[in-house]
N, C-alpha and C positions, 0 to 999 in steps of 0.2 A: 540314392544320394550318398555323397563320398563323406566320409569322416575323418577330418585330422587330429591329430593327437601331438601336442607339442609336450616335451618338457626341458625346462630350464633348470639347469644346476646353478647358475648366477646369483649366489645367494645377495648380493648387492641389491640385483633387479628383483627379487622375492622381496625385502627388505619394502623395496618402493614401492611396489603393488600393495601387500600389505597396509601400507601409510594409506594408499589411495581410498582403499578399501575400508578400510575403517574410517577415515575422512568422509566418505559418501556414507556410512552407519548414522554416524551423530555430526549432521553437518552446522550444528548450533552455533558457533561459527562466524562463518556465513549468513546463517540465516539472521545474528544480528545486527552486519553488518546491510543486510538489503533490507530490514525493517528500519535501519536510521535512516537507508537512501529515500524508502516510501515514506516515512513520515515528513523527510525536509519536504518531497513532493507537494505532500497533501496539506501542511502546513503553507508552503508557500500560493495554493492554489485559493485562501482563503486570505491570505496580506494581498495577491492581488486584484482576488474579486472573479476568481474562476480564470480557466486555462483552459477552451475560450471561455471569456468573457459571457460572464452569468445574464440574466435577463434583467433587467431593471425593474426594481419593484414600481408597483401599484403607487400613486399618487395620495389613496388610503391608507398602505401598509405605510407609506412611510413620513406621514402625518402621524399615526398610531407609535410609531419608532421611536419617531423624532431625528432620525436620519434615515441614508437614503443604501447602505450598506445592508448587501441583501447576506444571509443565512448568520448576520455576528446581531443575536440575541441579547436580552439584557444579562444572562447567565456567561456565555459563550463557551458551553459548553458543548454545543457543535463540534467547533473548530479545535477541542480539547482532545487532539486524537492518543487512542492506546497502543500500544504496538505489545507484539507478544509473540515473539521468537519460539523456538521449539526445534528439536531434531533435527527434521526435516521441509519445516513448512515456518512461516512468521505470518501472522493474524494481524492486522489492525483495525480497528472498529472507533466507536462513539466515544464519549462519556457517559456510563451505564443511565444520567439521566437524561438525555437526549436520544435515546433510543429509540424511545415513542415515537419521536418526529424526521427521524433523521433518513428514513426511506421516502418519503415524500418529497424531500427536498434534493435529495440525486435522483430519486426517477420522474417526480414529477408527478402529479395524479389532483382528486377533489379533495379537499378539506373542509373545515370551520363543521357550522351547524349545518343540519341537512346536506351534506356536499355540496354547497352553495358555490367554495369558491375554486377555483381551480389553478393550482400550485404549478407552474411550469419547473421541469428539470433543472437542477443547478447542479450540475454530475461534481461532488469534490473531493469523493474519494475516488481520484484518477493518479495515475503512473504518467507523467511526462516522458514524452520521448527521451530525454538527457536521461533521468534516471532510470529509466530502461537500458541504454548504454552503459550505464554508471556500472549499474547490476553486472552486466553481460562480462565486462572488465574485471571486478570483483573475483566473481566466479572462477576467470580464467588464473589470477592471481592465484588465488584459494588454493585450487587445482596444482597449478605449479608448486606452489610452498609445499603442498603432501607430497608432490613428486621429488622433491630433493632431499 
């Protein structure tokens, strides 16, 4: 296999690589600007009742509620998302005290006593399409600004 070997004296273009380059080191950044995009997401996937459209509770659950809005708790600490930016990665999770419950209600699975009752999925930490684009735009912004 052939090997090329470039070098550029262009110290302008050295300049700009460099920027790039350190921009992809600590892209912190970015990475807070796509944890506000994922929380508008997952915030608004819970004002409208899931993105698709969550399953409709139980006739029981929401006797026991008192209304008919499925994962908004008497806490609502569900829908109380964290986000948590870093380098190169942004985390968003629960309210540390919804933790407990909070996989059941995106994946779906048995709960109560003896696994009596069985929880259908209500996915609502999900990425919408838009803010999947939103990101992708971002990025390329990002990207650009280290390049000049």
């Amino acid at each position: 296999m052939a090997t090329v070997l470039s070098k550029v004296g262009d110290a302008q273009f050295q300049r700009k690589i460099q920027a790039l380059a350190s921009g992809l080191v600590d892209a912190s950044p970015l990475m807070r600007q796509w944890g506000e995009i994922a929380h508008a997401s997952v915030t608004e996937n819970f004002e409208v009742g899931g993105r698709p459209r969550w399953k409709r509770l139980s006739q029981v659950t929401i006797k026991k509620k008192g209304h008919d809005r499925p994962l908004i708790g008497r806490t609502g600490n569900l829908a109380n998302i964290t986000v948590k930016p870093g380098r190169n990665s942004v985390q968003l999770g629960t309210h540390p005290a919804a933790r407990k419950y909070a996989s059941i209600h995106q994946f779906g699975g048995r709960a109560g006593r003896h696994l009596q009752v069985l929880i259908p999925a209500r996915p609502y930490m999900t990425l919408q399409p838009a803010g999947a684009v939103e990101m992708r735009e971002t990025a390329r912004s990002y990207l650009k600004k280290l390049a000049t």
